[in-house]
Steps between C-alpha positions, in 0.01 A plus 500: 500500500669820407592753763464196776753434717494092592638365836438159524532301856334563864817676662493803293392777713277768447736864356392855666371635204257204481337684776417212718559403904431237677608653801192595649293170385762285634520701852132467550519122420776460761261714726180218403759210595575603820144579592407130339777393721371691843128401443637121506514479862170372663360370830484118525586226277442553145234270303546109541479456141758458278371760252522759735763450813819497261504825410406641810796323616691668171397813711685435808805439336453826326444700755711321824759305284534154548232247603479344838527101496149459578391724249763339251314145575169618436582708203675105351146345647335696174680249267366165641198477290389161649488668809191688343363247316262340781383849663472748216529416133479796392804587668688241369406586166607876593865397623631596175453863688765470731769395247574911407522591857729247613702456182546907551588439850738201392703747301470843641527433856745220418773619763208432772483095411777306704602170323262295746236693358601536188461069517171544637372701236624251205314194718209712476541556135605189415099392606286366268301803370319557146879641283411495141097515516438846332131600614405879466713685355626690848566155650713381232697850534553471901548121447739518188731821593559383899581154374720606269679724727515295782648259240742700434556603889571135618615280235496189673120519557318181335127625445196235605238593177130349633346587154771268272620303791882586419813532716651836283832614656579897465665560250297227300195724609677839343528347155140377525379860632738722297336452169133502623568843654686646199253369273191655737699851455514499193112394514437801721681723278310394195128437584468570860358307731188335663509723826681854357158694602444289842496759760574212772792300311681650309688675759606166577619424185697802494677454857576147425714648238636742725685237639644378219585818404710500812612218538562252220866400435409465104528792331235466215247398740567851686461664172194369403353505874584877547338614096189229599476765813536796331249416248227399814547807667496737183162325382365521898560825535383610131147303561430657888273797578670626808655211628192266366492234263289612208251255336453220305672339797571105583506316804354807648464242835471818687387897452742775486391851749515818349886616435441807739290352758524704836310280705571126598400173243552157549570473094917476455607317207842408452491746146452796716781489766761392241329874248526675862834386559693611133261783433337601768138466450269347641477700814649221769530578859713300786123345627460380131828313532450344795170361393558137420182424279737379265865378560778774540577473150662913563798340691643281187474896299684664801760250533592546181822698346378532144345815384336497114656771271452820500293534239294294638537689862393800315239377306248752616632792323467351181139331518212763373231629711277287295538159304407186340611169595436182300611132638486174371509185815610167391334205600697308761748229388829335688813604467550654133262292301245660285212729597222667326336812572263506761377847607524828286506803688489885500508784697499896555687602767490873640581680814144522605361164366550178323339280259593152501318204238538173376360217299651171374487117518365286739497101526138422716675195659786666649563793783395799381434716888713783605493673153387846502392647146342819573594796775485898539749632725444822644809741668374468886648479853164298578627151556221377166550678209414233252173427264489181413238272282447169457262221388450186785630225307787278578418488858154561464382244800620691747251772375518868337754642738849307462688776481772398654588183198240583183598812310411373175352300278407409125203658468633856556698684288647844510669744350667861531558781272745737703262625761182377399469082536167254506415209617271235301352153615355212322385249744326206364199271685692251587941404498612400178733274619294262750761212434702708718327570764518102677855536638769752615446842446211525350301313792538858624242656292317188441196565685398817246509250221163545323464823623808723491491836725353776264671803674823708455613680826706795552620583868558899514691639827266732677745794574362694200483878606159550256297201396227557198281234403237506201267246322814369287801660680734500791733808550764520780726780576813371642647806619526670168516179311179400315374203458188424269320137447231420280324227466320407153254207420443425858323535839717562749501550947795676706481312841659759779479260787761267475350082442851424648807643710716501221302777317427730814649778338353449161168534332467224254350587130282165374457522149178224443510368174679249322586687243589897521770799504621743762714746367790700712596822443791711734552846490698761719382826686805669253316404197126571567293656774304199751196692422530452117616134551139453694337638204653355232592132565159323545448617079843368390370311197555159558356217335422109584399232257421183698415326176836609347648486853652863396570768652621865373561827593670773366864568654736818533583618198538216325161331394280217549604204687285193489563231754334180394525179743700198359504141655599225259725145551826500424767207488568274787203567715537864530241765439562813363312795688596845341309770345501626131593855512469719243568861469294729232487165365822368433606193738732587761742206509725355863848538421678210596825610495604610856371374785561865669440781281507887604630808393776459739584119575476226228549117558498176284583333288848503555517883578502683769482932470455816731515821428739707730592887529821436295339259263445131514613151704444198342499099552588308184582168458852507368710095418276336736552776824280814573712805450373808677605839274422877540472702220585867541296693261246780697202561347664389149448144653196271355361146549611282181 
């Protein structure tokens, strides 16, 4: 590229005219660490569960150096698994959690571990325990990376595999593990992966790099583990409304709060500490820390001595006040074999809201909970700031409010056009796919068989400063963000007493039909008066065809969009469920291509590209190796 300068390789640093610093980001990380590290210390024992008590334990050591014999016993007790077995299954399944913690501890803290110890902690590891079973993909990570590290740590360690039934010494183990984690890297870097959007696990993903980052003796693992983390953190932090994950979202097990809460909530995800602790939002306090709803998954980010780039640190002087995201998810598949696509999203991020969608495949038989396809997010320091909508489906016997799993389903499709997005649903009678309704997952909406719930429900966060409601229209002022729903081809209710303690702060839109539109529009107090938003919304022209299943409605500045519903078979059992879009028209096609795509971070297919105040960095595969560059060009630079 003329007038570019090209420095390839991760060392080179960052020239004063380049006008960046990381001096400030990294200070305030150092200043998150040690407040991870201080809210470690609690009153009594920490959880008997193996999940949970290792990293607690991690804390100690962080904050009062090395462990105490007891506590060294109990922290090795979290690697018998048969000692779970009997008790609490689902704690021996969960073991795999406190291989990052202790492998971390293994290695960091490794002046603490006399010999005699040191000999305990390979009898403990040399246990039978599940070593090359993959499962999820954040098991195989935590399983694979402390395996092969502790491999490398003790190389006279002889590894007792339950799920092949093999004797595998160390170093025997590394050449098994080394190319399975090279070739999921490389996966990663290409097509992305099953849990990329899952604001619970993919922080776990990204720590159990961390420690390979840190800690491998072989160089091209390093490498690869440290531009794997970059790329997780730049896609994070490019998909996150103040410090929350943005929809479509997977294994979604458990909400996100608002990024700038004031008040207390019981909802902290994993995604959220580790956005707190490199860019500082969400809004965390010491009580937030020391809340062990979920494992102290902060410790293994505080413990840590690598800090990303700084373009990467500085990342939020280059996004705009207002963009589009689109995202492709993979399917799930073991180490690097193939994939296929499996959810399409998009979204419009701003400082005072967000738009999140998606639509995509489905296969009836298998798990399809925890995905969340459609949600508003509103700029609030109320603990709920989200709208979210959904149609009872995949969990539909435990009723119209499982909030907490069902998020989706295939009935529902929706779609966004920068700040204006809709929602459509097709529900049939009866399932279409009854044959799998007899077994596994889909006993769990078996009992709506013949007659499938007819209803989409949105739950809307009651601390609206102005609430309008007429016969086809809701309209919420959100302190000088406006919110406008309509709802076409439909009756519909708004429940304000809450039908359970999950929604106490919410009233809950019902939309009853089986087949009908709502429409979403956002505005700002900076682009139009409240007063004329009142007046105006409830006679946006919009437009529902139940027969065509289409809806359309005229955007900003740019035409017609018609959103028609789409749910036909594709190959190997799955079932296609996205929209045809068209705009004045013409069909608006998903491009494929990336499986991260903004104006200021691209990723896939082999590529890897953000935008920077002196120009560009970029990921490439180069002979087999990712080569990290930086292209000096200013405002010259552009994406080819």
């Amino acid at each position: 590229m003329a007038g570019c300068l090209l420095v390839v390789g991760p060392e080179v640093g960052i020239s004063a005219e380049g006008g960046l610093s990381a001096d400030g980001a990294e200070a305030d990380i150092n200043a998150r660490a040690r407040m991870v590290i201080e809210s470690s210390q609690l009153s009594g024992e920490p959880r008997n569960h193996p999940k949970y008590r290792t990293y607690d334990y991690l804390g100690r050591a962080a904050h009062s150096g090395c462990l105490n014999q007891e506590e060294f016993n109990k922290l090795l007790g979290d690697l018998d698994e048969a000692a779970w077995g009997s008790g609490d299954n689902s704690a021996r399944i969960e073991q795999v959690f406190a291989l990052p913690p202790i492998t971390r501890y293994a290695l960091q803290f490794s002046a603490c571990l006399s010999q005699p110890n040191i000999n305990k902690l390979k009898d403990a590891l040399r246990l039978p325990r599940l070593v090359l079973d993959h499962g999820t993909i954040n098991h195989w990570s935590m399983r694979a990376s402390s395996i092969f590290l502790l491999s490398e740590k003790y190389p006279d360690l002889v590894w007792n595999d339950i799920s092949t039934g093999r004797h595998i010494p160390a170093a025997d183990m590394i050449k098994e593990l080394r190319p399975l984690l090279i070739g999921r890297f490389f996966k990663f870097f290409e097509d992305g992966n099953a849990e990329q959007f899952s604001p619970v696990y993919q922080a776990i993903n990204f720590f159990s790099v961390l420690n390979l980052v840190e800690f491998s003796a072989d160089e091209e693992i390093r490498s690869l583990a440290e531009k794997s983390a970059i790329v997780m953190l730049a896609t994070m932090r490019g998909d996150s409304f103040h410090g929350q994950f943005v929809p479509p979202l997977t294994r979604a097990n458990f909400r996100q709060r608002s990024g700038l809460s004031t008040k207390p909530s019981s909802a902290h995800v994993a995604i959220q500490f580790m956005l707190w602790f490199y860019f500082g939002e969400p809004r965390v306090t010491s009580a937030d820390l020391k809340d062990r709803v979920e494992p102290f998954f902060p410790i293994m980010f505080a413990l840590s001595r690598w800090r990303p780039p700084v373009e990467l640190l500085t990342i939020g002087k280059i996004i705009p006040p207002a963009y589009d995201v689109t995202t492709i998810t993979p399917t799930f598949s073991k180490w690097n074999l193939p994939t296929r696509d499996y959810v399409y999203g998009s979204a419009y991020i701003t400082d005072r809201y967000a738009i999140g969608v998606g639509n995509g495949y489905v296969k009836p038989a298998d798990y399809n909970g925890s995905n969340q396809f459609f949600g508003v997010f509103l700029k609030s320091t109320e603990p709920e700031n989200a709208i979210e909508c959904y149609h009872p489906y995949w969990f539909s016997n435990s009723g119209e409010d499982a909030w907490k799993s069902d998020r989706s389903s295939p009935f529902q499709q929706q779609w966004h056009q920068g700040r204006q997005a809709v929602i459509i649903t097709d529900i049939p009678q009866a399932d279409p796919w009854p044959k799998d309704l007899q077994a596994g997952w889909g006993r769990l909406r078996a009992e709506h068989a013949l007659d499938l719930i007819k209803v989409l429900k949105c739950r809307i966060p009651k601390s609206e400063t102005a609430f309008v409601r007429t016969p086809n229209s809701i309209m919420l002022n959100w302190r000088g963000t406006f919110v406008g729903i309509k709802i076409v081809g439909a009756s519909w209710s708004l429940d304000e007493a809450a039908a359970d303690a999950s929604l106490v702060d919410f009233r809950v839109l019902k939309v009853l039909s089986s087949s009908a539109a709502v429409y979403f529009e956002l505005a700002t107090s900076d682009q139009v008066e409240w007063e004329s938003f009142v007046h105006q919304f409830p006679f946006r022209s919009v437009t529902f065809d139940p027969r065509a299943r289409t809806v359309r409605f005229d955007t900003e500045g740019r035409g017609q969009l018609r959103v028609t519903f789409g749910l036909s078979p594709a190959d190997d059992g799955w079932i296609r469920s996205v929209p045809q879009v068209e705009l004045e028209r013409a069909p608006l096609q998903i491009s494929t291509k990336l499986w991260f795509n903004s104006p200021f971070l691209e990723v896939g297919g082999g590529q890897f590209w953000l935008k920077t105040a002196y120009g560009a960095m970029e990921i490439s595969e180069q002979s087999g190796r990712l080569e990290l560059s930086r292209k000096y060009c200013g405002s010259t630079c552009s994406r080819q």
